[in-house]
N, C-alpha and C positions, 0 to 999 in steps of 0.2 A: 504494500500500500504506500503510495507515494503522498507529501504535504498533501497536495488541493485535496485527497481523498478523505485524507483524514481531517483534515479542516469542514469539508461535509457533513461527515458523520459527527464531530462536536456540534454544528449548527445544528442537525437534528435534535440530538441529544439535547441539544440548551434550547431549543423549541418546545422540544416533551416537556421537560421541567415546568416550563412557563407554562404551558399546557395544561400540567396536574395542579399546578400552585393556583392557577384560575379558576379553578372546576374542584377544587378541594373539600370544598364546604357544601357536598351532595344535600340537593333538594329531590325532595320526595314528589314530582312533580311531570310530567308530560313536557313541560317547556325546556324543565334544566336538561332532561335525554336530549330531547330534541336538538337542542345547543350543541351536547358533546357532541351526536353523530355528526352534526353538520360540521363544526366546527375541528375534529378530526381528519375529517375528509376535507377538508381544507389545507389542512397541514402534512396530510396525506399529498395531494395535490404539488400544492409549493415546494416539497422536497423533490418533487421528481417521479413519485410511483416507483422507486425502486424497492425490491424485498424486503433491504434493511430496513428503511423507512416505517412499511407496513408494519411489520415485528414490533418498532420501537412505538409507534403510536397505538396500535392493537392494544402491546402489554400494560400502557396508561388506561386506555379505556377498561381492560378489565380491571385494572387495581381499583377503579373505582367505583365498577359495580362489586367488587369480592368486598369491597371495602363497607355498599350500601349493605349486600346480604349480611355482614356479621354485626351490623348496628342494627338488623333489623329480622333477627332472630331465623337467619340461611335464606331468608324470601328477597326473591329476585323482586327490583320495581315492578314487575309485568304480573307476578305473584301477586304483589301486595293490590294492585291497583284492579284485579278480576274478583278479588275479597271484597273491596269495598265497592263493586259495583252491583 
């Protein structure tokens, strides 16, 4: 892997971050999903659609549903939200 590649791969990285640190404070809500997906796919986008890419913004989005299931007793938002309808 030469500089510019690995200079890539930290932008990604320091996007994800940014990414999770945004979206940290999970809302129990149709809107906040709807944000991450979009807004993933975005950042999907921007880097290029390469593998690494996908991997590293996938693994944010699940930490942040793995993160809602164990605050909200293993129920996935899709879970919770067919209970209370």
């Amino acid at each position: 892997m030469n500089e510019e590649e690995l200079i890539k791969r930290y932008e990604v990285m320091t996007d994800c971050w940014k990414f999770l640190k945004e979206h940290c404070r999970i809302e129990d809500s149709d809107d906040y999903w709807q944000r991450v997906l979009y807004e993933s796919n975005k950042l999907y986008e921007k880097h290029g659609k390469t593998a690494f890419v996908k991997e590293q913004v996938v693994s944010v989005v699940n930490e942040l549903d793995r993160y809602f299931k164990e605050k909200n007793g293993g129920k996935t938002y899709e879970q919770k939200r067919s209970i209370r309808n």
